[in-house]
C-alpha positions in Angstrom: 0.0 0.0 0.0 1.3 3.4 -0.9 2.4 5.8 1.8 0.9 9.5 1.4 3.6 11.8 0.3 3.5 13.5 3.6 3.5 10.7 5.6 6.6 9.4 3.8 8.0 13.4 4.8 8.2 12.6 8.0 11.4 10.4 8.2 14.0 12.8 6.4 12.3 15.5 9.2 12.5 13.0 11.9 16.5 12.4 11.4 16.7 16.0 10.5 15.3 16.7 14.4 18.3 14.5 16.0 20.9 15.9 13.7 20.2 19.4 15.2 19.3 18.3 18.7 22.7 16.5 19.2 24.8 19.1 17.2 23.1 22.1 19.1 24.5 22.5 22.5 21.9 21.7 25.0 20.3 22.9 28.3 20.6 21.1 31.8 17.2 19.6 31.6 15.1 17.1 29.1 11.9 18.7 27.7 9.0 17.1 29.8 7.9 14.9 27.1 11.0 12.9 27.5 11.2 12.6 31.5 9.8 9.4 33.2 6.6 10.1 34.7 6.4 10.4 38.8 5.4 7.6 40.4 1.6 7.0 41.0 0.9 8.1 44.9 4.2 10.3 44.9 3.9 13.1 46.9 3.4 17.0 45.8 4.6 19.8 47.4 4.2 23.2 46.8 6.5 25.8 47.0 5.9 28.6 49.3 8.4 30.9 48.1 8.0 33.2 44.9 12.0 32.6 44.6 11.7 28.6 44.3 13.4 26.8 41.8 12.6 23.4 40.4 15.1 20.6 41.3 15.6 19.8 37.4 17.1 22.5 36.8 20.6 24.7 37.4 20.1 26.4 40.3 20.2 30.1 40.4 22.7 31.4 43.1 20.7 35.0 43.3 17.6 33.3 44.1 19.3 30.7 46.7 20.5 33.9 47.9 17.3 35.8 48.0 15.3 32.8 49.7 18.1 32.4 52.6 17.6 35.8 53.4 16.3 36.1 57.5 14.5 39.1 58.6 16.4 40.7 61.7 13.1 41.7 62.9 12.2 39.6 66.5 9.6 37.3 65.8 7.4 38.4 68.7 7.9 41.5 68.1 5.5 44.5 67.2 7.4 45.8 64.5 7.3 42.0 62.9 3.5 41.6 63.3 3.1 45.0 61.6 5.8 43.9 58.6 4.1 40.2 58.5 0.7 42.0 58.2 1.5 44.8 55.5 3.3 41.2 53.3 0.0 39.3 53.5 -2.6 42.1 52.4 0.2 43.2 49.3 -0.9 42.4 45.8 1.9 43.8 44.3 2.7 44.0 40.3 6.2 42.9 41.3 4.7 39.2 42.0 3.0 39.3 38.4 6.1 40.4 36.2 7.9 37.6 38.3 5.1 35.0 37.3 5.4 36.5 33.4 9.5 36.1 33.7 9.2 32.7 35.0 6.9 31.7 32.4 9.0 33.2 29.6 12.3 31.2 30.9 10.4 28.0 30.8 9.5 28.8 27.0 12.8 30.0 26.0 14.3 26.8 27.8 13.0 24.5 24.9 14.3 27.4 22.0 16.9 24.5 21.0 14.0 22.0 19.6 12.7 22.3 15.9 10.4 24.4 14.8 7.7 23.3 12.7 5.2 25.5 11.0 2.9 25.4 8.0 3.2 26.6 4.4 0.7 27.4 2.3 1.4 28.4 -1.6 -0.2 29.4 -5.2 1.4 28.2 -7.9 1.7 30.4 -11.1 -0.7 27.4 -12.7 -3.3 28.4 -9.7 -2.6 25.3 -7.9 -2.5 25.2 -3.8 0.5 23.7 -2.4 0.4 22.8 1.3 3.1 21.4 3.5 5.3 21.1 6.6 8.5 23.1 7.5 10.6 22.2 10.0 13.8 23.9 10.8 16.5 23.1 12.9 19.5 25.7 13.9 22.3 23.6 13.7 25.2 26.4 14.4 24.4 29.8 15.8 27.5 31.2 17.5 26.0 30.8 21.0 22.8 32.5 20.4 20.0 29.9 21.6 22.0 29.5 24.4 22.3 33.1 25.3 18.9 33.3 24.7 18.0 30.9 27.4 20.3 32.7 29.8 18.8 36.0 28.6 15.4 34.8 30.1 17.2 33.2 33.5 18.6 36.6 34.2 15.1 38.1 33.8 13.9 36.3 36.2 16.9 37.4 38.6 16.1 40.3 38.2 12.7 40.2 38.5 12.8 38.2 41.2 15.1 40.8 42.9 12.4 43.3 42.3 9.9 41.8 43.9 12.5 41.3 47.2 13.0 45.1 46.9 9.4 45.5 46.5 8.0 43.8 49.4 10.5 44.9 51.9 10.1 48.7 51.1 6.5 47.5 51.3 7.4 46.3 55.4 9.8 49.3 56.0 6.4 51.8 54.8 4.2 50.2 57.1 6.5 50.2 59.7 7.4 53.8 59.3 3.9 54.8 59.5 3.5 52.6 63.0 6.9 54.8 64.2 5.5 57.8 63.0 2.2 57.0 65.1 3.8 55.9 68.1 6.0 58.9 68.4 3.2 61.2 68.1 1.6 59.8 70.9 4.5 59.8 73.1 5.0 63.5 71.7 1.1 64.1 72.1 1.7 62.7 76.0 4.4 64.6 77.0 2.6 67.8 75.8 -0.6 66.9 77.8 1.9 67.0 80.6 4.1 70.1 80.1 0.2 71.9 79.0 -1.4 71.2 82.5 2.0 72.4 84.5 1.8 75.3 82.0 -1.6 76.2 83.2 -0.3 75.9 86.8 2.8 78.4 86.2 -0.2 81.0 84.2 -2.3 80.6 87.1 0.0 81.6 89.3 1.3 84.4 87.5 -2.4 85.7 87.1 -2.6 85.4 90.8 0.7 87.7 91.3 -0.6 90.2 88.5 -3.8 90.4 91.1 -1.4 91.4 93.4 0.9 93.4 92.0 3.8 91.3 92.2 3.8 90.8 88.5 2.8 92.0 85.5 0.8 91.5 82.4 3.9 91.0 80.3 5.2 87.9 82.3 1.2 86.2 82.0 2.1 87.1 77.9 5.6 84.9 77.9 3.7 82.4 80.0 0.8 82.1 77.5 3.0 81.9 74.5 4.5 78.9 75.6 1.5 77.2 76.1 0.0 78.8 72.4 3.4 76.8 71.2 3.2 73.5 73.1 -0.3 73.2 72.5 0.6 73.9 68.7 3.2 70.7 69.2 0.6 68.5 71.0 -2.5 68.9 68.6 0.3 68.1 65.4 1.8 65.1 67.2 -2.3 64.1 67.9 -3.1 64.6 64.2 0.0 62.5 62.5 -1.2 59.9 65.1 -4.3 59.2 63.4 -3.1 60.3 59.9 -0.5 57.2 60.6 -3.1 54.8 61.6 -5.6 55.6 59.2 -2.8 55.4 56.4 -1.3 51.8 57.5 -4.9 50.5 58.0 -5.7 51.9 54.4 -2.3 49.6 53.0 -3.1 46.9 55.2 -7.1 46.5 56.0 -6.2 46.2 59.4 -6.8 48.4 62.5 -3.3 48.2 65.0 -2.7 49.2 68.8 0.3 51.4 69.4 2.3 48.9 71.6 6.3 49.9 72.3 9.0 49.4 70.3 12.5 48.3 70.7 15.8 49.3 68.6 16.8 46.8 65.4 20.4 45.2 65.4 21.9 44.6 62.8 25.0 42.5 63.3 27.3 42.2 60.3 26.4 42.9 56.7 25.9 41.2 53.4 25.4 42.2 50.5 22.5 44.9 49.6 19.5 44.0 47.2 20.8 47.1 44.7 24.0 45.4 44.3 22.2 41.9 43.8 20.3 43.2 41.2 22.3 45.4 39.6 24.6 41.9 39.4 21.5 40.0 37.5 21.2 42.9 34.9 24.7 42.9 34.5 24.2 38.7 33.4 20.9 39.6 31.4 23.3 42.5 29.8 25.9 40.0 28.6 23.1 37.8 27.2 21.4 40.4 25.1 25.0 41.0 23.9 25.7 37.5 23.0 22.5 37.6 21.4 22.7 40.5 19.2 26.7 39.3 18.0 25.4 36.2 17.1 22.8 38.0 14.8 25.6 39.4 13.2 27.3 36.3 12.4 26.2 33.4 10.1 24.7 30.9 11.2 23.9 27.3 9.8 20.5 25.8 10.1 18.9 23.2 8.3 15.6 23.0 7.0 12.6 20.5 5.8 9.7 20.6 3.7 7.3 18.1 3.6 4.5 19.6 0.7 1.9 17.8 -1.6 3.9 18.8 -4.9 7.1 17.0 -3.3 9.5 16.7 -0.3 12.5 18.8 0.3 15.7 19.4 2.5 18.4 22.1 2.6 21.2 23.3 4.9 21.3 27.3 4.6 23.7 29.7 5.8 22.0 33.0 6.6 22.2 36.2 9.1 19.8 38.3 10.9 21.7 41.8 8.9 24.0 40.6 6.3 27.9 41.2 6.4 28.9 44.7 5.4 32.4 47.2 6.4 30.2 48.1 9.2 30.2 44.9 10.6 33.2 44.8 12.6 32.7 47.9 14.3 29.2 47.1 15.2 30.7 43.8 16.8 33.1 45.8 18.9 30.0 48.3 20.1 28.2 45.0 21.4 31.2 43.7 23.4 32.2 46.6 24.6 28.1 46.7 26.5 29.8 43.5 28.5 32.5 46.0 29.8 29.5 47.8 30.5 27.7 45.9 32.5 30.7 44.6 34.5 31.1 48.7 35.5 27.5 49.2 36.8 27.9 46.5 39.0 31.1 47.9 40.7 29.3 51.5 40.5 26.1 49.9 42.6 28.6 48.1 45.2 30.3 51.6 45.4 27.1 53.4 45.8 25.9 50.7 48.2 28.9 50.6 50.7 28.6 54.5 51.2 25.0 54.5 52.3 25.4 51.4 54.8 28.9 53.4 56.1 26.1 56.3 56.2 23.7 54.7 57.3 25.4 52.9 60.2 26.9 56.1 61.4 23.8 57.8 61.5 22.5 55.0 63.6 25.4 55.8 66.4 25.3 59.7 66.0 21.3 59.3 66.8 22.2 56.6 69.7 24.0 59.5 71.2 22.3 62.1 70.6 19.1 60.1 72.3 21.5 59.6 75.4 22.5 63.0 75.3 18.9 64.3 75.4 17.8 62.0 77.9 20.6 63.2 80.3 19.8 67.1 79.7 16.0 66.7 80.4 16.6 64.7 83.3 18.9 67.2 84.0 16.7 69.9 83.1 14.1 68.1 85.6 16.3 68.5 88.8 17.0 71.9 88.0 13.5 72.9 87.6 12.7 71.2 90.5 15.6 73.8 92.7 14.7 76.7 91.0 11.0 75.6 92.2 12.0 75.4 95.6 14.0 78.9 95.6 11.1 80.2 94.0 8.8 79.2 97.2 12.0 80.7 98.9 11.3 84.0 97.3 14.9 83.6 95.6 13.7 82.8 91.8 10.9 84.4 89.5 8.4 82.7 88.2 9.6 83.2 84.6 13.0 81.7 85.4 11.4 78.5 87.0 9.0 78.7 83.7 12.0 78.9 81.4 13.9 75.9 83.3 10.7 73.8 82.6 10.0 74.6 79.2 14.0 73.4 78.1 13.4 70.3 80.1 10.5 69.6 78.0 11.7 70.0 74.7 15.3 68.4 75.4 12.4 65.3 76.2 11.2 66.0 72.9 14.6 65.9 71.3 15.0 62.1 72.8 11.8 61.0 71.4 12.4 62.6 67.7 16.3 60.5 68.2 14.9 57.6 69.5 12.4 56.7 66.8 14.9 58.3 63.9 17.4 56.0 65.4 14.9 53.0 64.6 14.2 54.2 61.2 17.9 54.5 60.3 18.2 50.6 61.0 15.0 49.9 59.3 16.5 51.6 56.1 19.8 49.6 56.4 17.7 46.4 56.8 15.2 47.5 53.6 19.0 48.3 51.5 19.6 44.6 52.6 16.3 42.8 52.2 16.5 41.8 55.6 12.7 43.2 56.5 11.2 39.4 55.7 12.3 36.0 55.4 13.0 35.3 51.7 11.1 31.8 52.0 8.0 34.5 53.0 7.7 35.8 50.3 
């Protein structure tokens, strides 16, 4: 019995296919057609981390990295409830453009198989010709391989991305709790200094009535408290601008509950730098890429038709040799040298702002002692100038304008304290160290 002619096609094609697949160079893993099946009853798990990787293939040492990345945050902390909660309620477009990378890599990982595509002709006698083509790179300078790295790196670096994304997303909401919680100790401590305030202009009403004073001492007194009260209605307000804010970004409602310091012992290596390290890989690929296109290549090609069968080996490239050529090579490689100095720029870039960062940290550590020891300071001398006032040896204004610097070197230790927390946050956030990688 006769074979149809496009039946009979398919055995030139079919040794075609293996010529290229074993001449091309390969990747790591089998297409999933030519895998053994898993075993019937063989357990499934599923990853929890964005940053997995599938055990078939080379692993990625920027996403090992990213996934062993710990949070420095306590786990029983506040500030680690409030980061834990702003990660669950994100829906982030980061997450998506990972998904889209990962799905691309997985398609350019089979870009060394055949392709095979359908022709369709008219023949000058008006006859249809239909048929098979199938085409197989068999030499390409590199290019399908760089192509497949191409699409690895994009996921590095979208996968870096994301990192960045979700812990700027725990260092906002953590910021906003900091801001809330140091306008209500702000808001507290000017409840406080108000009602003394109102003591001292009560007083100083009480002297006016008796002509120990006068009007322009009850005026210094009462600008004090016109300014305090100023402070203590602002803190109030950016307490509840906070809140209302973080419960916007997270759906949830939180109760201010103290706060202790970050430490941050030792360093590694800062997100920026990480990344700036995958586009540096995903620079080199596109490089590889666009050399090979201006190269020839071999491939060979396969046509199965109803007017006859066909095969050829062609020798092409994407934009034709010219004088030009050379030169346009040497632009291409010289993007590798590129990439190589963008990566020491961001390490550059990066060390200065932790060396910033970290001394910022220690200038605000003493700065919060410092202010801590002059309002406690400030509180025993108000308390002797109080006493010599009973005495009759102070005025009131003096014992009024001991009180008042007392207060606001108190207010100095709170706006250190919290700015001394924020500065680690930010040199956690600069090292992705706001979440657990596998958390993400």
């Amino acid at each position: 019995m006769a074979m149809h002619p496009l039946t009979k096609g398919w055995l030139p094609l079919l040794g075609l296919s293996l010529l290229g697949g074993c001449m091309q160079s390969l990747p790591m893993d089998a297409p999933a057609f030519l895998k053994p099946k898993p075993a019937q009853g063989a357990e499934v798990t599923k990853a929890a981390s964005a940053f997995s990787q599938p055990d078939t293939k080379a692993q990625s040492d920027i996403l090992e990295t990213l996934v062993a990345r710990r949070s420095v945050l306590p786990d029983d902390s506040r500030l680690a409830y409030v980061s834990e909660v702003a990660l669950t309620s994100s829906n982030r477009a980061a997450e998506a453009e990972l998904k889209t990378a990962k799905l691309r890599a997985e398609a350019e990982d089979k870009n060394w198989l055949p392709t095979l595509g359908p022709t369709v002709s008219l023949t000058s006698l008006g006859d249809v010709v239909a048929g098979l083509v199938l085409d197989q790179v068999i030499f390409d300078h590199g290019r399908k391989k760089a192509e497949r790295d191409y699409a690895a790196a994009d996921v590095e670096v979208a996968a870096v991305s994301l990192s960045q994304d979700m812990n700027d997303r725990a260092f906002t909401a953590m910021a906003l709790y900091i801001k809330a919680l140091r306008g209500r100790e702000k808001a507290s401590l000017g409840d406080s200094a108000l009602k003394q305030m109102n003591h001292f202009a009560d007083i100083v009403e009480g002297r006016i009535t008796g002509g120990v004073s006068n009007k322009g001492d009850l005026r210094m007194v009462q600008t004090k408290i016109s300014t305090l009260r100023t402070m203590r209605d602002t803190a109030s307000e950016s307490v509840e601008t906070a809140l209302s804010e973080l419960t916007a970004m997270t759906g949830t409602r939180f109760d201010l509950e103290p706060v202790s310091p970050v430490q941050i012992n030792g360093s590694v290596e800062t997100l920026e730098v990480i990344k700036a390290g995958a586009e540096a890989k995903r620079a080199v690929a596109q490089a590889t890429v666009a050399r090979a296109g201006q190269l020839p290549g071999v491939s060979a090609t396969g046509t199965v038709a109803t007017g006859g069968n066909s095969a050829s080996l062609d020798l092409s490239t994407d934009t034709g040799l010219g004088f030009g050529t050379g030169k346009r090579i040497e632009a291409i490689e010289s993007t590798k040298e590129t990439a190589k100095r963008q990566v020491a720029e961001a390490r550059e870039d990066a060390a200065r702002s932790e060396s910033r960062l970290r001394r910022e940290i220690d200038s605000l550590a003493r700065q919060e002692a410092e202010a801590k020891t002059l309002a406690r300071d400030g509180r025993e001398t108000y308390k002797l100038f109080q006493a010599q006032f009973r005495a009759g040896q102070r005025s009131v204004l003096e014992v009024v304008d001991v009180y008042d610097q007392s207060t606001y070197r108190a207010l100095d230790g709170i706006d250190a304290k919290y700015d001394k927390i924020l500065a680690q946050l930010k040199l956690a956030r600069d090292m992705g160290l706001l979440a657990d990688g596998d958390a993400i």
